[in-house]
Each structure stands twice: as structure tokens, then as C-alpha cells.
N, C-alpha and C positions, 0 to 999 in steps of 0.2 A: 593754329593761328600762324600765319605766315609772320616770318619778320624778316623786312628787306625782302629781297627777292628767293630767300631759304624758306623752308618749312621746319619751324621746331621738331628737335628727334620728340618728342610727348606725342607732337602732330603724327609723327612717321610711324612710331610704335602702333596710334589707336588705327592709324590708315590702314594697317599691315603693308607699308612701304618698306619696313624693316624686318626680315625674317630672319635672326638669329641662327634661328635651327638648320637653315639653309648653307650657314657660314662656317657651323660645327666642326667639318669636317676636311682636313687640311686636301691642299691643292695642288699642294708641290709637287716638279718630278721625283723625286726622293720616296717622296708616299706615294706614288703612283707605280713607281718600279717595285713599292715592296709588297704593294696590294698584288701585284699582275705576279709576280713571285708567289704569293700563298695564294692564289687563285689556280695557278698552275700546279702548286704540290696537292692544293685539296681533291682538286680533279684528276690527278695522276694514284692519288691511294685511294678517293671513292672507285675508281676504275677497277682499281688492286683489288678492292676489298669481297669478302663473300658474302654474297645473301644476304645471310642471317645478322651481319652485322653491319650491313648499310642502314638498318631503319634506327637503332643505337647511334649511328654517328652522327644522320642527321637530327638527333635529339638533341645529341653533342654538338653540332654547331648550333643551331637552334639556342642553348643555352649560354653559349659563346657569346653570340650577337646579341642576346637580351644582357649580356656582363657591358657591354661593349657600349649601347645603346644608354645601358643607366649609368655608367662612367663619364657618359660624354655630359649627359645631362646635369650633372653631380658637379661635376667641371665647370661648366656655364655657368652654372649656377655659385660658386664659390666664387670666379672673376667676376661677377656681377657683383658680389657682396664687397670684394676687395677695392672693384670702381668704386663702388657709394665710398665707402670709406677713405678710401682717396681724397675724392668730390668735399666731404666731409672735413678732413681735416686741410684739406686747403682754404675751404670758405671760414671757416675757423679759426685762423690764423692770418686772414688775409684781411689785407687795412682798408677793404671795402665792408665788412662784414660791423653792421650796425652796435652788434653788440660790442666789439674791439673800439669802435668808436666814443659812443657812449661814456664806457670804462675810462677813456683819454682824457674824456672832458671832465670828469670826475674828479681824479688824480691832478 
């Protein structure tokens, strides 16, 4: 449902205008210089390495990037929980919040 000339994030989220997963992954030069860094040393010892122990390493990264992959998801997923709870204890505390009202007239 649009409101105003915005689209509710609810709208954004079921649109797929919102892809979190897209956002996961930081942007900075900082983390750009240090990816392009272990892309260079990985590439410089799979070059090193022998035969017999290329098909091992790539298991070894392989298992790397599945650590990496559920970390990040694990993450997302705990600042989602921390927003709500956020969200949560402010509408809860806040003298808009029906029930805080209610209570006032009570009292």
C-alpha cells in the first residue's frame, strides 16, 4: 500500500524491492583492498601448491566460504531481531502507544 508518494517497507519487502541479502556484504574501500589482498595470496599459493594438494585446498576454501556464508546470515539475522526489539521497546514506551494511554486515564 503506498502512503504519500512512498511505498510501505511491508510493500517493499513482499515486492522484492528490498534484497537484504544483496546489502550483506560491505562496500568499502577498506574491504575491497583486503578482499583483492587474499585473492592475490590465495592465487599466489594455489599456484605454489602440488597436485595432490590442490583438490584439499579447494575443499578448504569451499568450507571457508560455507563458514562465511552462514556467519553472514546468522548476522542478519540477529540485527533483525535487535531492530524489532528496538521498534518494540520504543512503541512501548512511547506516549503514542494506546496502551501507555489507556494506563494514564486510569491513574
Amino acid at each position: 500500500m503506498l502512503r504519500g508518494k512512498y511505498m510501505s517497507i511491508i510493500d517493499e519487502l513482499y515486492s522484492g524491492m528490498i534484497k537484504e541479502v544483496e546489502q550483506l556484504y560491505p562496500h568499502s574501500e577498506e574491504y575491497k583492498r583486503a578482499e583483492r589482498s587474499a585473492d592475490e595470496l590465495r592465487t599466489e599459493l594455489w599456484q605454489e601448491l602440488p597436485k595432490e594438494l590442490k583438490k584439499r585446498f579447494g575443499r578448504y576454501h569451499g568450507a571457508q566460504a560455507d563458514c562465511c556464508r552462514i556467519g553472514n546470515r546468522e548476522s542478519f539475522e540477529q540485527g533483525f531481531r535487535t531492530g524489532a526489539r528496538l521498534m518494540l521497546e520504543i512503541f512501548l514506551e512511547s506516549e503514542e502507544n494506546p496502551c501507555n494511554k489507556r494506563q494514564k486515564e486510569i491513574q
